[in-house]
VOPAGU-2260 file (C-alpha; in pm, 1 decimal, decimal comma):
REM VOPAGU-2260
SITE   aa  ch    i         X         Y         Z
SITE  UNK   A    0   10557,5   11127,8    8184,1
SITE  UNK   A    1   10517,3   11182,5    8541,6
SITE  UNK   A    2   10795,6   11365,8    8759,6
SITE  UNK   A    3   10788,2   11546,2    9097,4
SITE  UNK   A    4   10917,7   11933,0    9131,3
SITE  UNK   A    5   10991,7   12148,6    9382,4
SITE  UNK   A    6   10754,0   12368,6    9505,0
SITE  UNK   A    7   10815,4   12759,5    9347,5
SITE  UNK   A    8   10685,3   13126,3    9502,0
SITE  UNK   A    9   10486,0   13150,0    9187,8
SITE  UNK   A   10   10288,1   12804,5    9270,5
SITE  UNK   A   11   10101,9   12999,4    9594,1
SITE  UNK   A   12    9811,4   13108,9    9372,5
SITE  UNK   A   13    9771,4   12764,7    9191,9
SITE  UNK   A   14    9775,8   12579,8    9530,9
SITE  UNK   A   15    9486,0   12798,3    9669,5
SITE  UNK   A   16    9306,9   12740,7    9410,0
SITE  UNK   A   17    9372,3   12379,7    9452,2
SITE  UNK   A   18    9300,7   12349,3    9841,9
SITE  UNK   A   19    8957,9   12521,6    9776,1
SITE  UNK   A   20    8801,1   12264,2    9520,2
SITE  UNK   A   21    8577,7   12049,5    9651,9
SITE  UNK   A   22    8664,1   11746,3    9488,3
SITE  UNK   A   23    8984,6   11800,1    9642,7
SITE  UNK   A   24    8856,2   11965,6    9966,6
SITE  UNK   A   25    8628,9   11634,9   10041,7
SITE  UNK   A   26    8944,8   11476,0   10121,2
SITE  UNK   A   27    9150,0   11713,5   10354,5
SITE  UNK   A   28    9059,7   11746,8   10753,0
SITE  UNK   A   29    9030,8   12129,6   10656,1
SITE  UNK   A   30    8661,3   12214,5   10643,3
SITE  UNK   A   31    8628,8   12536,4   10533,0
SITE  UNK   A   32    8725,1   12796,7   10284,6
SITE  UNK   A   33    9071,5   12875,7   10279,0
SITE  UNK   A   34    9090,2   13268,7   10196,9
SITE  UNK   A   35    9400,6   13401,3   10097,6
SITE  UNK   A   36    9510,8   13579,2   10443,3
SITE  UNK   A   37    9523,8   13187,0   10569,7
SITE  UNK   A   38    9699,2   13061,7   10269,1
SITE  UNK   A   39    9939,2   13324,3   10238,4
SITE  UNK   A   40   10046,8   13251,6   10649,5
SITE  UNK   A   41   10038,0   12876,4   10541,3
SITE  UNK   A   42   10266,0   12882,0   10239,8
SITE  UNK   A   43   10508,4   13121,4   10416,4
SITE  UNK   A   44   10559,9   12885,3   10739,6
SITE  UNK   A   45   10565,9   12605,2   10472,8
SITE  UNK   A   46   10882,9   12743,5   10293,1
SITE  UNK   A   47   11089,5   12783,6   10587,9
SITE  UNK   A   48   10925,2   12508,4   10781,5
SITE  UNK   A   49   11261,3   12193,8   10789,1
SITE  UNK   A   50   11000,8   11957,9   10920,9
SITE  UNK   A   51   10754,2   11970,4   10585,1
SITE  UNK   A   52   10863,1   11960,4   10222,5
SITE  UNK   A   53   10643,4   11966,1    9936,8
SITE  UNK   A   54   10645,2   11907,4    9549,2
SITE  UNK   A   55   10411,6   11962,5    9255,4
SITE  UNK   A   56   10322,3   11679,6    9052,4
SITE  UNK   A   57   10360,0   11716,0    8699,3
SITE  UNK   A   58   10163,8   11485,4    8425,1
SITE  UNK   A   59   10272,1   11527,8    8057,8
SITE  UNK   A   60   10367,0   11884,5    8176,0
SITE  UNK   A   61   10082,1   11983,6    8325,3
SITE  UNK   A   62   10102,1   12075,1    8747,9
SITE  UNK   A   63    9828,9   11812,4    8886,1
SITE  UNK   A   64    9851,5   11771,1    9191,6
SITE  UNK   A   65   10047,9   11840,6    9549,2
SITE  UNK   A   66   10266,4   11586,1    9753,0
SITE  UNK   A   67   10405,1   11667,4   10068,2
SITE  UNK   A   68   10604,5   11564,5   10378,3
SITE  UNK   A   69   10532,8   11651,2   10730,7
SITE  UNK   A   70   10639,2   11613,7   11083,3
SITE  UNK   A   71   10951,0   11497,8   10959,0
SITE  UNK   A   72   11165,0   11345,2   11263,3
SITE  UNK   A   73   11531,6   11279,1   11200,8
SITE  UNK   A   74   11559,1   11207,6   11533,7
SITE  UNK   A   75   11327,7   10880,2   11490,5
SITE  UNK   A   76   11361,4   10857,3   11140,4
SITE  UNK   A   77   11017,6   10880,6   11020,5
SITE  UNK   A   78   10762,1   11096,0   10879,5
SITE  UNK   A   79   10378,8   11127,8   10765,1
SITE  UNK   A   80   10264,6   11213,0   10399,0
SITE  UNK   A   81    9978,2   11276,8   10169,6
SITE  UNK   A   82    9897,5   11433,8    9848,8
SITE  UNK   A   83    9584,7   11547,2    9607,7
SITE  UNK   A   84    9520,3   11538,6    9209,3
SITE  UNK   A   85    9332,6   11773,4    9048,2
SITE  UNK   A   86    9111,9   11716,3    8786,2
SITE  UNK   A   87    8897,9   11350,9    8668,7
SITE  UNK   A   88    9182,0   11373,3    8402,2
SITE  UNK   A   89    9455,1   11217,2    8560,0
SITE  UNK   A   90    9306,3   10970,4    8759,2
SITE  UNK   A   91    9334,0   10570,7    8703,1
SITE  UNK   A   92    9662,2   10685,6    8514,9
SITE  UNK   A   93    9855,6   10564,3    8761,7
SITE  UNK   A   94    9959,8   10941,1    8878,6
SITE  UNK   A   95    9905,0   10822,2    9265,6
SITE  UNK   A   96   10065,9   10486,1    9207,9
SITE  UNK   A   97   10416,8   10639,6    9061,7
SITE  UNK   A   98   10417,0   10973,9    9342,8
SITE  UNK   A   99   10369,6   10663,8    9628,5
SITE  UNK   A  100   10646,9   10462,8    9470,8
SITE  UNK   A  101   10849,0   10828,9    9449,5
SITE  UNK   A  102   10795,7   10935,2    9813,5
SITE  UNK   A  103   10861,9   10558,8    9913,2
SITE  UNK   A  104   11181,8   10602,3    9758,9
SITE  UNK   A  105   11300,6   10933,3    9858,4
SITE  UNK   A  106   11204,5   10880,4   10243,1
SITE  UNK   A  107   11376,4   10515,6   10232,9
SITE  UNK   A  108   11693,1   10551,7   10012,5
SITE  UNK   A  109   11726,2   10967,7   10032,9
SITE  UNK   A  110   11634,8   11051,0   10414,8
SITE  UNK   A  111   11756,4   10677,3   10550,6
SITE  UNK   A  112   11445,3   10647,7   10765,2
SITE  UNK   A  113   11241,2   10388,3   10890,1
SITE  UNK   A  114   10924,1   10452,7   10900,7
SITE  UNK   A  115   10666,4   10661,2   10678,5
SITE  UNK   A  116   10308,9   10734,2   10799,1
SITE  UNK   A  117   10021,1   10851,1   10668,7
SITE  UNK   A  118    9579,8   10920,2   10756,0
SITE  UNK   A  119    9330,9   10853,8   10521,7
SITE  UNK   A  120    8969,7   10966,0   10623,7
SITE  UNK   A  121    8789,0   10616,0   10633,1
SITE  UNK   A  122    8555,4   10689,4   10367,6
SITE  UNK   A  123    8836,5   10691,8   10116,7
SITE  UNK   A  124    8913,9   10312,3   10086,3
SITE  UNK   A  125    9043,7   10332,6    9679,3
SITE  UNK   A  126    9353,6   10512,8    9904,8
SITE  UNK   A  127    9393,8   10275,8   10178,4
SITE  UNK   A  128    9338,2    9991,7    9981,2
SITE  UNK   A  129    9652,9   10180,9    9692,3
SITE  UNK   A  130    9865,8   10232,8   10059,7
SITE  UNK   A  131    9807,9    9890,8   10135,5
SITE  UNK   A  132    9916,1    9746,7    9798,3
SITE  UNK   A  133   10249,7    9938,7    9891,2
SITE  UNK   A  134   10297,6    9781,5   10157,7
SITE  UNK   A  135   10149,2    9960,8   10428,6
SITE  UNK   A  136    9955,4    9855,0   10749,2
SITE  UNK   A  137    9679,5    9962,9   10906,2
SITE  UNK   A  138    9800,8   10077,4   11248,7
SITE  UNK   A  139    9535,7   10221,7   11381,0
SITE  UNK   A  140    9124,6   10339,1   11331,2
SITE  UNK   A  141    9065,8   10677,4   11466,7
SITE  UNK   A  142    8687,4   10680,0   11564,8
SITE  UNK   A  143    8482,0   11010,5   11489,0
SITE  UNK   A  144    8858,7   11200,9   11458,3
SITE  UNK   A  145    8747,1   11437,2   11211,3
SITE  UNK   A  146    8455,2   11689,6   11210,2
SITE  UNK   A  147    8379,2   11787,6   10848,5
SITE  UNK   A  148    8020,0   11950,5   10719,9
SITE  UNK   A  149    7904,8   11851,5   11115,8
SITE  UNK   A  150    7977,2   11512,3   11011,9
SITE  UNK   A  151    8236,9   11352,9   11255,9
SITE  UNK   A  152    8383,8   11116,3   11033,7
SITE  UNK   A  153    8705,0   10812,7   11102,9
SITE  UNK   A  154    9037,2   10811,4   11009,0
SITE  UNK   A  155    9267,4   10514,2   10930,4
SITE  UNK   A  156    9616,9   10532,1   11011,5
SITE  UNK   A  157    9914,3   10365,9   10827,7
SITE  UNK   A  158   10243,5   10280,8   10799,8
SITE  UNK   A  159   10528,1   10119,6   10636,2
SITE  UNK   A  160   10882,9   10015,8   10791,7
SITE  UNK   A  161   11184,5    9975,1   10587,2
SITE  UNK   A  162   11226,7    9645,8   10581,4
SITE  UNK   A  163   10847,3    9611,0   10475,9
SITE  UNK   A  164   10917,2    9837,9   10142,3
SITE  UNK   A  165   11240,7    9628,4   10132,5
SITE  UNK   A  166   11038,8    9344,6   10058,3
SITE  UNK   A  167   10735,1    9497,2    9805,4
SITE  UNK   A  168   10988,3    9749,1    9630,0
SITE  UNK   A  169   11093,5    9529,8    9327,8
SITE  UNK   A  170   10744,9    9430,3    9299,8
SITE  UNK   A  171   10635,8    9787,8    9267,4
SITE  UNK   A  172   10906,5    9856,1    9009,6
SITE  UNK   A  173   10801,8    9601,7    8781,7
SITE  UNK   A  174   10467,8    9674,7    8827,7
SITE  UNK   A  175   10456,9   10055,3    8751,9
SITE  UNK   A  176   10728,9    9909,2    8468,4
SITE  UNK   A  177   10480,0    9736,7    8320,9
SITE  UNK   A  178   10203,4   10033,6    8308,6
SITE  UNK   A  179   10506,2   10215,9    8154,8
SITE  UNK   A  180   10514,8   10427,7    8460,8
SITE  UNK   A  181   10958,9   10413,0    8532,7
């Protein structure tokens, strides 16, 4: 079972932690080691932050990853996201597929917006390619946008409209149905 919480004061530690694995690291724009003077600034501007929310990801009751909204914009009725896994273990479970389908859903049905955004460093085409599946399109190619190890590397940025879920959400149901995902 898969489900998304809300983020707790006690999950600080474990998202430190998190932010500073490589595996997970490889696939932010942040490039260096967080230390916990930066983290601790970051979590407490998160919490009180109305433009951001965040949730843990929970598989069979175990906290495996992070999902988040950002730049929230009521007035325009859109917003960006992204989110990380932890651990080999839960991948090609279909963990990413069901918190996609969950965000889809809460920015669509719950917030009543239009749009939802999102970057993907180019290298990472398994995520664009998931995004796309979704729905999404490819709005844009940033060129050399991100400087990580002294590598400048691209970034591919996407989006989905409404009426573009509207049209791949039943789809997505019965497919994450099938994998016994909802």
């Amino acid at each position: 079972m898969i489900v998304l919480r809300d983020l707790h004061a006690e999950d600080k530690e474990k998202i430190l932690n998190w932010r500073n694995l490589p595996e997970v690291a490889k696939y932010m724009y942040t490039d260096h080691y967080i230390t916990l003077e930066e983290h601790e600034r970051w979590f407490q501007s998160m919490l009180n932050d109305t433009t951001c929310r965040y949730w843990i990801i929970v598989y069979e009751q175990e906290d495996v990853g992070l999902v988040n909204l950002y730049k929230i914009d009521q007035k325009n009725k859109q917003c960006y996201w992204a989110f990380y896994l932890v651990g080999s273990n839960v991948r090609g479970k279909g963990v990413g597929s069901f918190v996609e389908y969950s965000v889809l859903r809460y920015v669509f049905d719950k917030l009543n917006f239009n749009k939802l955004c999102c970057e993907v460093l180019a290298f990472n085409q398994p995520v664009a390619e998931m995004h796309k599946n979704f729905g999404f399109q490819q709005e844009g190619y940033f060129r050399q946008h991100v400087i990580k190890g002294g590598e400048s590397l691209d970034v591919v940025s996407l989006a989905i409209l409404r009426e573009e879920w509207e049209t791949k959400r039943n789809e997505m149901e019965k497919r994450l149905k099938r994998k016994g995902l909802l």
